[in-house]
C-alpha positions as CSV (number, residue, x, y, z in Angstrom):
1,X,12.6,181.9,14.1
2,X,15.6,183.1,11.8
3,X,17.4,179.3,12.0
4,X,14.1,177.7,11.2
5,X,13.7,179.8,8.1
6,X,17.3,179.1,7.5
7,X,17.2,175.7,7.9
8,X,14.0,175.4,5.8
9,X,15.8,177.0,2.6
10,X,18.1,173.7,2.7
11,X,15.8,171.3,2.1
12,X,17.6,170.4,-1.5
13,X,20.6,168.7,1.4
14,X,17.7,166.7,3.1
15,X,19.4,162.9,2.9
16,X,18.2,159.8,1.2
17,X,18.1,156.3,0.9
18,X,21.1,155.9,-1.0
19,X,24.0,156.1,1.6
20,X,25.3,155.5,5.1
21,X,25.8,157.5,8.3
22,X,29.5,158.3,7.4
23,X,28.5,160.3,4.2
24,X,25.3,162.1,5.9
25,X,28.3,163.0,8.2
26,X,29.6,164.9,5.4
27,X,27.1,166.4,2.7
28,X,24.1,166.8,5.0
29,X,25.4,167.8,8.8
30,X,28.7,169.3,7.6
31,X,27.2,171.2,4.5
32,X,24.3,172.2,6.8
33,X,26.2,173.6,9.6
34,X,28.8,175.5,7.2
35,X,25.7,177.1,5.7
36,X,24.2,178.2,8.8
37,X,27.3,179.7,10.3
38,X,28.0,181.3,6.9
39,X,24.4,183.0,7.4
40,X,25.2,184.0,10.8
41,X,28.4,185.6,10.3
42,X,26.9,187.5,7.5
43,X,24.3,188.9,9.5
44,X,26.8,189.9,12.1
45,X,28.7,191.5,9.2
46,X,26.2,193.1,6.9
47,X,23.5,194.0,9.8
48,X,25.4,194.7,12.7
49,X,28.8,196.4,13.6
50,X,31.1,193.8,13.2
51,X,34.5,196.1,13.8
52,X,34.7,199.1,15.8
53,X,37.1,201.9,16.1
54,X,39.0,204.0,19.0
55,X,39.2,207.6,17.4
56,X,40.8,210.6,19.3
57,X,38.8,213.5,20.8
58,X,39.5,215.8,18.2
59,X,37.6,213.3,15.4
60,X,34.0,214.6,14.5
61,X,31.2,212.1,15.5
62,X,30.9,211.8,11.2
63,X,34.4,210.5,11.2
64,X,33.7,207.4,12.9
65,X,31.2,205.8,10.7
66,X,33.5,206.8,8.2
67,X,36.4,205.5,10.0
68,X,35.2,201.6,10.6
69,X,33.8,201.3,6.9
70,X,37.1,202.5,5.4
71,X,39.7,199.6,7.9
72,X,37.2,197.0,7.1
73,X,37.2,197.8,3.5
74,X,41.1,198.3,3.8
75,X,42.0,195.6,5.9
76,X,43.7,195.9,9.1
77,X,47.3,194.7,10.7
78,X,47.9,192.9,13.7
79,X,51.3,194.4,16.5
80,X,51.1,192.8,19.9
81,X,51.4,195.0,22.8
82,X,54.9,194.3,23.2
83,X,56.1,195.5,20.1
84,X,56.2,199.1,18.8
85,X,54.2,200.0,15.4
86,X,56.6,199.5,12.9
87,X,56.8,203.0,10.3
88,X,57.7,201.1,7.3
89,X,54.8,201.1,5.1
90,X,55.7,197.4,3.9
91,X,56.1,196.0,6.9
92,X,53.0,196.9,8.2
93,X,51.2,195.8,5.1
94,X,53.1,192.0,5.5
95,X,50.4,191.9,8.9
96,X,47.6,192.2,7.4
97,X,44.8,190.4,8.2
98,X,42.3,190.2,5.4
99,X,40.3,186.4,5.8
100,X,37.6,187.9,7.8
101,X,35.7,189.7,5.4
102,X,35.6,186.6,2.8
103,X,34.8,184.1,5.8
104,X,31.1,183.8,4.8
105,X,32.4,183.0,1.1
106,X,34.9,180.6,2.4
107,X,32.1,178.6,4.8
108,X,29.8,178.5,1.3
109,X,32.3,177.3,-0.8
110,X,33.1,174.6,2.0
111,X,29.7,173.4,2.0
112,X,29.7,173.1,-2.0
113,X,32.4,171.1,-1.8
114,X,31.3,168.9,1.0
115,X,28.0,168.3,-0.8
116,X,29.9,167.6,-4.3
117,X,30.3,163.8,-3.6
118,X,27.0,163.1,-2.9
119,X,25.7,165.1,-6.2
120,X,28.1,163.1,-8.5
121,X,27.1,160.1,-7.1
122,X,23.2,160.5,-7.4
123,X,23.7,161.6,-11.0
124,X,25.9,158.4,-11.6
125,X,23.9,155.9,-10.1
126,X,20.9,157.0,-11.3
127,X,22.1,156.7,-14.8
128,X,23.2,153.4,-14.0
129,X,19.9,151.7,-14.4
130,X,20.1,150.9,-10.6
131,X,17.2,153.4,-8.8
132,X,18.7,152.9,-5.0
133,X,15.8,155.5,-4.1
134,X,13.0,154.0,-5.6
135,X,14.8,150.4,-4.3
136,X,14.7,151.9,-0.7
137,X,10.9,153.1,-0.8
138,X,10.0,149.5,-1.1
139,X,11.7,148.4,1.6
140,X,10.1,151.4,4.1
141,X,6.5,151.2,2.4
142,X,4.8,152.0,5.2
143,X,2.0,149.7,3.7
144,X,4.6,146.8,4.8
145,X,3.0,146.4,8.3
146,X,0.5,144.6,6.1
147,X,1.4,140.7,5.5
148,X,-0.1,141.1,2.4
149,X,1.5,143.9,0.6
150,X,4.7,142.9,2.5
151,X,4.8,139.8,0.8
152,X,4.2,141.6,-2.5
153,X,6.3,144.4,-2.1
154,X,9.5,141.9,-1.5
155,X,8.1,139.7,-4.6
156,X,8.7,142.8,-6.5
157,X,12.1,143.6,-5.7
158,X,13.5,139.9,-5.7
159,X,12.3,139.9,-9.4
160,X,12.8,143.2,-10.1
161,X,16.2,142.9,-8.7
162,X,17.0,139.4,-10.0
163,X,15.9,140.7,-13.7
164,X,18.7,144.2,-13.0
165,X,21.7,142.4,-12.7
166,X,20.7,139.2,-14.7
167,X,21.8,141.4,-17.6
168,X,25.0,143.0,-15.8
169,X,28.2,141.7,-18.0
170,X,31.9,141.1,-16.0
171,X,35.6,142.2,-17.2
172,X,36.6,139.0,-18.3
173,X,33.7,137.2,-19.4
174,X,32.2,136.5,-22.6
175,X,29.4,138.3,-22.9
176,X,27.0,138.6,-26.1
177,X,26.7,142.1,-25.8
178,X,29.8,143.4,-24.6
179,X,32.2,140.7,-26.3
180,X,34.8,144.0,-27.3
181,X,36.6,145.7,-24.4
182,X,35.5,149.0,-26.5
183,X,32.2,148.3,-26.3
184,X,32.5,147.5,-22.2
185,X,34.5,150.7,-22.0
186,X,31.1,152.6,-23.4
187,X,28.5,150.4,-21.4
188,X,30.5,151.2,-18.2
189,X,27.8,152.0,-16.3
190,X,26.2,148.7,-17.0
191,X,29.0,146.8,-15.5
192,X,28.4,143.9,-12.5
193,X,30.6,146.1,-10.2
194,X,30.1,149.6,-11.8
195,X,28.2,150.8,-8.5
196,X,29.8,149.3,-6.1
197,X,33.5,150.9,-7.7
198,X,31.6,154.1,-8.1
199,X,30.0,154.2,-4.4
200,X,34.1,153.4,-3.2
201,X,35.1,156.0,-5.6
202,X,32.7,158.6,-4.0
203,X,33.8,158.2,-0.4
204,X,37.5,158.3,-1.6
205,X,36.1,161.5,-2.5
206,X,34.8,162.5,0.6
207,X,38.0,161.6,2.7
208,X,39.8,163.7,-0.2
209,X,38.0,166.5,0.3
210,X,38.3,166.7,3.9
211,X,41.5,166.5,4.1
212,X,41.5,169.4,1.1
213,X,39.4,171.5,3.8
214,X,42.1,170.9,6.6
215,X,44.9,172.6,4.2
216,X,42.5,175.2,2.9
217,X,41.7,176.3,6.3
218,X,45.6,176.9,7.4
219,X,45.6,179.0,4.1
220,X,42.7,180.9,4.5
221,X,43.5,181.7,8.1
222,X,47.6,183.0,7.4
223,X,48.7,180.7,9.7
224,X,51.9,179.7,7.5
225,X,53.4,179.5,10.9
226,X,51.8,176.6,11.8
227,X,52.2,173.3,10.9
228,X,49.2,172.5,11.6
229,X,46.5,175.0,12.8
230,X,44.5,173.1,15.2
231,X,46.7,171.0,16.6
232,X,48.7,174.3,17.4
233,X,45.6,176.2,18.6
234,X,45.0,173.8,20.9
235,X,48.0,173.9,22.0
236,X,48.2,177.4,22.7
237,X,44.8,177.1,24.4
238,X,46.1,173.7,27.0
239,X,49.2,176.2,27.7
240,X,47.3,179.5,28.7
241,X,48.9,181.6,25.9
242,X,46.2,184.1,24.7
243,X,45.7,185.6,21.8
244,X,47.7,188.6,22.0
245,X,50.3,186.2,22.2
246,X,49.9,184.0,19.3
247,X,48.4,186.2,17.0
248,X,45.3,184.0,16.1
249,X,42.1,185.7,15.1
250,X,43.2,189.4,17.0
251,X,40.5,190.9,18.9
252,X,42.7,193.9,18.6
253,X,44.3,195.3,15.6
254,X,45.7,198.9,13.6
255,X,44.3,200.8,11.0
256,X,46.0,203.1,8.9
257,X,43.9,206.2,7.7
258,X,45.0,208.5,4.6
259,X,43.2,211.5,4.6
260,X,43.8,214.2,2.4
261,X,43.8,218.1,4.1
262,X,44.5,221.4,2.3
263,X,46.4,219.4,-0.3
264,X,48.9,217.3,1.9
265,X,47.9,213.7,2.6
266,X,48.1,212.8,6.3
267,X,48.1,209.6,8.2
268,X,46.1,208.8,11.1
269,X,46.9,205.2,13.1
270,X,43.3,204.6,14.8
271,X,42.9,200.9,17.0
272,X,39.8,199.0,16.4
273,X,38.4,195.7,18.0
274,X,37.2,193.2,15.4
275,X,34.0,191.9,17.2
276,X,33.6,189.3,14.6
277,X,36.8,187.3,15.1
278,X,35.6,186.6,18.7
279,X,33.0,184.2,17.3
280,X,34.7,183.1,14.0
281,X,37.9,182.0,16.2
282,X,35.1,179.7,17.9
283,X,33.4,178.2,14.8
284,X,37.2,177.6,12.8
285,X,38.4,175.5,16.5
286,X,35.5,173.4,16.3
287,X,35.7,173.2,12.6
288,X,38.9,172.0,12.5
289,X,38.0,169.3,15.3
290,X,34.8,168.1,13.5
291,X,37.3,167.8,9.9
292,X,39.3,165.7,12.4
293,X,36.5,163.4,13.1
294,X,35.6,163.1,9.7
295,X,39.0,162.5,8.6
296,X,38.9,159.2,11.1
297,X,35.2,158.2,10.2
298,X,35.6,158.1,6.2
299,X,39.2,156.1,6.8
300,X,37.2,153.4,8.8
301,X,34.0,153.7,7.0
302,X,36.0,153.1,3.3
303,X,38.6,149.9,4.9
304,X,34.8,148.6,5.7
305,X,32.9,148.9,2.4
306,X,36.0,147.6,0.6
307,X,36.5,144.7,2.8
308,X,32.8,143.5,3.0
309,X,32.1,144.4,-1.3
310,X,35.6,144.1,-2.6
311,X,36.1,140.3,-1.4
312,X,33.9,137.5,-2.9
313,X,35.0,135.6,0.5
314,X,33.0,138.8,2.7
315,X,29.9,138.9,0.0
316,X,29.5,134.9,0.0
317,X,29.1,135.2,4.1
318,X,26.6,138.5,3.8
319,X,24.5,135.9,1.6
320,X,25.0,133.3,3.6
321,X,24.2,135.0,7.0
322,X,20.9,136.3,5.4
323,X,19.8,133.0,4.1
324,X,20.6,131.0,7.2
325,X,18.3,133.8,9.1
326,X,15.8,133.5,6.3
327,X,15.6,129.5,6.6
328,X,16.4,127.5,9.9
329,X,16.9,124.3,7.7
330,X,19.6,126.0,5.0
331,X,22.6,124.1,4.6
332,X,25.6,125.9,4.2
333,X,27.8,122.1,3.4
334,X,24.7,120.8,0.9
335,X,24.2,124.5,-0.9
336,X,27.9,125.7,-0.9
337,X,28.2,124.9,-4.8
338,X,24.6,126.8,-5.4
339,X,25.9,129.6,-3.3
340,X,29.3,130.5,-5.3
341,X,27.1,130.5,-8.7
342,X,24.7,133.0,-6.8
343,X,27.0,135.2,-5.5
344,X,29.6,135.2,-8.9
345,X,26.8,134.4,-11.4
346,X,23.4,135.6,-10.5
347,X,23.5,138.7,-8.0
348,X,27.1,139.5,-8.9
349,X,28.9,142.5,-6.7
350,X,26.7,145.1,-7.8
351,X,23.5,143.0,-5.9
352,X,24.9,142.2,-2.8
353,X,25.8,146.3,-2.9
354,X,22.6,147.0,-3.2
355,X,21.2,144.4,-0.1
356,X,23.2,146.2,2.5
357,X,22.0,149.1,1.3
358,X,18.5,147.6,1.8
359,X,19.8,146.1,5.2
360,X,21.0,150.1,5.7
361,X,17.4,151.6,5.6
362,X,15.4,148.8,6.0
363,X,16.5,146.5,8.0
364,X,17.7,143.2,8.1
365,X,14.3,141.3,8.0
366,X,13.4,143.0,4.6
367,X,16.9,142.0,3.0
368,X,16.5,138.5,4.6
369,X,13.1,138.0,3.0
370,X,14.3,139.8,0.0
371,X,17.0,137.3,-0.2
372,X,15.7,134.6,-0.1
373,X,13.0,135.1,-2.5
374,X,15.7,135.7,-5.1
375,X,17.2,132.3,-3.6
376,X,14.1,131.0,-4.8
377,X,13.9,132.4,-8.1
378,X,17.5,131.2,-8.6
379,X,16.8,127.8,-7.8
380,X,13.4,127.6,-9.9
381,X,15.8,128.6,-13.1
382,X,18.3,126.2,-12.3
383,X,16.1,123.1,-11.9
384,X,14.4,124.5,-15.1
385,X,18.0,124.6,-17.2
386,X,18.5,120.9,-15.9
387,X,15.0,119.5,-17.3
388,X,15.8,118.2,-21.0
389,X,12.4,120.5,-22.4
390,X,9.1,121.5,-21.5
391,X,5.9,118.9,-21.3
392,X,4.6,120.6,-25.1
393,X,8.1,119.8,-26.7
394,X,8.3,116.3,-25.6
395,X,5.4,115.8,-27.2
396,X,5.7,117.2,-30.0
397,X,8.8,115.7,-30.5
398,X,7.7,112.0,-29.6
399,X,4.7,112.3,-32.1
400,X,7.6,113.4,-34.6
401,X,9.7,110.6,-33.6
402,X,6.7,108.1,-34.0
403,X,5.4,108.9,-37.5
404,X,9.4,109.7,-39.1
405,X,9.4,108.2,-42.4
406,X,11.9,104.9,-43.3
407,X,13.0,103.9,-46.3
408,X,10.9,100.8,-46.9
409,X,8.1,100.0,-49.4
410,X,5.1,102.8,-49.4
411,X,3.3,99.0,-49.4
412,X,4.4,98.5,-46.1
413,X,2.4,100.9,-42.8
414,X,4.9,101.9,-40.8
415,X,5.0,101.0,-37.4
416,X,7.2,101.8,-34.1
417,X,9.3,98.9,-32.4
418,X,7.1,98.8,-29.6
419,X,4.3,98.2,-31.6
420,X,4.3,94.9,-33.4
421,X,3.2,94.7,-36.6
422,X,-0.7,93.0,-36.8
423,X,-1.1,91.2,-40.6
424,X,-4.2,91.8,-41.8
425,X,-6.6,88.9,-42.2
426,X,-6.6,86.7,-45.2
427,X,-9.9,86.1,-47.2
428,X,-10.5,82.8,-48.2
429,X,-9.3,82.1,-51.7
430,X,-11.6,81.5,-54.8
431,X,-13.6,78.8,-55.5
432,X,-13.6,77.2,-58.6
433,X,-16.6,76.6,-60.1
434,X,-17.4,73.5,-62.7
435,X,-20.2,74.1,-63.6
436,X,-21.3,74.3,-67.5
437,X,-21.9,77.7,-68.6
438,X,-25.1,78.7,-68.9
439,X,-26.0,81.8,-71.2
440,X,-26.5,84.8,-69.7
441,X,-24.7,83.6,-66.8
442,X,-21.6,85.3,-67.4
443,X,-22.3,88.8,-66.1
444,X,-22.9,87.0,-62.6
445,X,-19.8,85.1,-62.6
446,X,-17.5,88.8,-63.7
447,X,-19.9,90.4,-60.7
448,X,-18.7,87.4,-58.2
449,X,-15.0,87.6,-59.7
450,X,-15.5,91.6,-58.8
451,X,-16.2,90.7,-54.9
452,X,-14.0,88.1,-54.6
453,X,-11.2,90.8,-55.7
454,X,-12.4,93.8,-53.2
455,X,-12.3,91.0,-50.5
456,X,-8.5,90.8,-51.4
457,X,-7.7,94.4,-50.9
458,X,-5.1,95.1,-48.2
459,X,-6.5,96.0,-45.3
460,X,-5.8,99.0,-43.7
461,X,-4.0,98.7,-40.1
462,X,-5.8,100.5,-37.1
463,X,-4.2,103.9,-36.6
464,X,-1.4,104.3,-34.6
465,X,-1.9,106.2,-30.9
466,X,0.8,108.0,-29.4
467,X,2.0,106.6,-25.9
């Protein structure tokens, strides 16, 4: 009942879409089960009676209470049986051992700093413009099982995605933007490769930090004596030597109590057993062998993510695998042109990034279909940027074309070259008439000289129809 409630206060460490196994390894199990032994050894501490003191026969029943507060308030010192208790005050103060009253602190701390990574690189990526989590929750809509929104749900994020890093600039490119390095420096974040750098940076982090833990740990736990602390414990442990031997995490130790009678101070030696140390010997040995694992995960898990983002050669075969799974009759000979500009020019580092992550938590159908929608989309603006103009501009343009104005007689209708010019018809040209004026007459001949004129005008051509 206590580790459910204790486990339900973590739910800020729960993991999400935005990662792989290796870093759950680190800020969710790690941080988890640092916190929980942290609570446990507390309770042990604070609740229970986690040292307890031999006192002679003349000590009062008071005294003991007394007794066990004060050594582990004061700290005790570790003789082996062997050896006789030194009387020289600083020598017995150079044994002390003192970790195991801030071993709760030590396991929190441990857990902040294992969780660290992860918070820096939410707050990063998020401000990135690049929302992995809202990405991811696409890809698992449970409302995929439906062909329908399936379909529409991968629709969105090949556009949405193919819109994202249409706008990402590269070092070493011109960009209209981002033309000054100054201004690339300060638009960082909106960099082709700024996630995929930052997600690499993260788990160097993580490996970092692990490794940090390992040399805290022989700190914290005074074994300067070792060169390494688990490799030695386990050592001790294949060879039988025990603990009274070595020294690690004493069951058995010696307190030194001052107490002041009639004036004189007097010393009292009393042995006590540190209960505690019993279980934190057990939690630091499989610590130290989990760091271990960590240590060997976050090498191999970091060669991998570099090798498969870093190298254009390992992204162009991610796209290439998906596509080819996507489409039975892709070509990888016809389309190996088309591929380089998607990969360099149209997804750039940062997309591919993002499609293993979708291959990560949604699997490799969703990143298939996702791909090669934005395959399509790609090839729909290239065959687009080939075509001269759109159907409205070419006509527009041809009717332009067809009635520009030449320099030639306003006399003269213009025509096109594939259009001959038709000569309008001739009327048939006055007749002369001999006959002898008659009076009166005169206002019918200036009314037949006035058609015979309008007959002559120039005709006007038949207007002129775009083709």
């Amino acid at each position: 009942m206590v580790f459910a409630e204790i486990v339900g206060t973590l739910s800020f460490l729960q993991p999400q879409a935005d990662d792989d196994i290796s870093d759950r390894l680190h800020y969710y199990y790690t941080s988890t089960f640092l916190l929980v032994t942290a609570v446990l050894i507390s309770l042990k501490m604070f609740g229970g009676r986690p040292i307890e003191c031999w006192l002679p026969a003349e000590y009062k029943p008071a005294w003991e209470d007394y007794t066990e507060m004060y050594c582990w308030a004061r700290n005790t010192y570790y003789v082996p049986f062997s050896q006789t208790i030194p009387d020289d005050k600083e020598e017995r103060e150079e044994r002390m051992i003192s970790y195991y009253q801030w071993t709760p602190f030590f396991l929190v701390i441990s857990a902040f700093l294992f969780y660290s990574p992860c918070l820096i690189w939410r707050v990063m990526y998020d401000r990135s413009g690049i929302r992995l989590k809202d990405i991811m929750a696409f890809g698992n809509d449970r409302a995929n099982i439906q062909p329908t929104m399936r379909q529409k749900n991968v629709n969105g994020l090949a556009v949405h995605l193919t819109s994202i890093f249409r706008h990402r600039f590269c070092f070493g490119s011109q960009h209209t933007y981002h033309l000054k390095l100054l201004a690339k420096l300060i638009n960082l974040r909106f960099c082709a490769s700024f996630l995929t750098f930052l997600y690499l940076g993260i788990k160097v982090l993580f490996l970092i930090n692990v490794l940090f833990q390992m040399y805290l740990m022989n700190k914290f736990l005074q074994t300067d004596g070792y060169g390494i602390y688990g490799l030695s414990v386990i050592k001790d442990l294949m060879f039988g030597k025990p603990w009274a031997e070595s020294g690690n995490f004493p069951r058995i130790t010696y307190c030194d109590l001052d107490i002041r009678l009639m004036g004189a101070i007097q010393r009292h030696t009393v042995q006590c057993v540190l209960v505690i140390n019993i279980f934190t010997e057990k939690v630091f040995i499989l610590l130290w062998l989990w760091y271990t694992l960590l240590t060997i995960t976050s090498i191999v898990s970091l060669i991998t993510w570099i090798w498969s983002s870093v190298f254009y050669e390992s992204r162009k075969k991610f796209i290439i695998r998906r596509l080819k799974l996507a489409d039975i009759n892709f070509s990888e000979k016809k389309s190996n042109d088309d591929v380089d500009e998607f990969v360099r020019n149209h997804i750039k580092m940062d997309g591919v990034f993002v499609l293993k992550m979708l291959t990560i938590h949604s699997g490799i159908l969703v990143c298939c279909e996702v791909v090669d929608k934005m395959w399509d989309i790609f090839q729909e603006s290239k065959r687009q940027s080939f075509e001269p103009q759109y159907e409205d501009e070419i006509k527009v343009d041809s009717i332009y074309q067809h009635f520009q104005k030449r320099k030639t007689s306003m006399l003269v209708p213009l025509v096109t070259i594939d259009e001959p010019y038709v000569m309008p018809p001739v009327s048939p040209p006055i007749s002369q008439d001999t006959s002898p004026l008659i009076p009166g007459s005169h206002h019918s001949i200036k009314r037949e000289r006035l058609k015979t004129s309008c007959s002559l005008a120039p005709v006007t051509p038949p207007p002129l129809v775009c083709k």
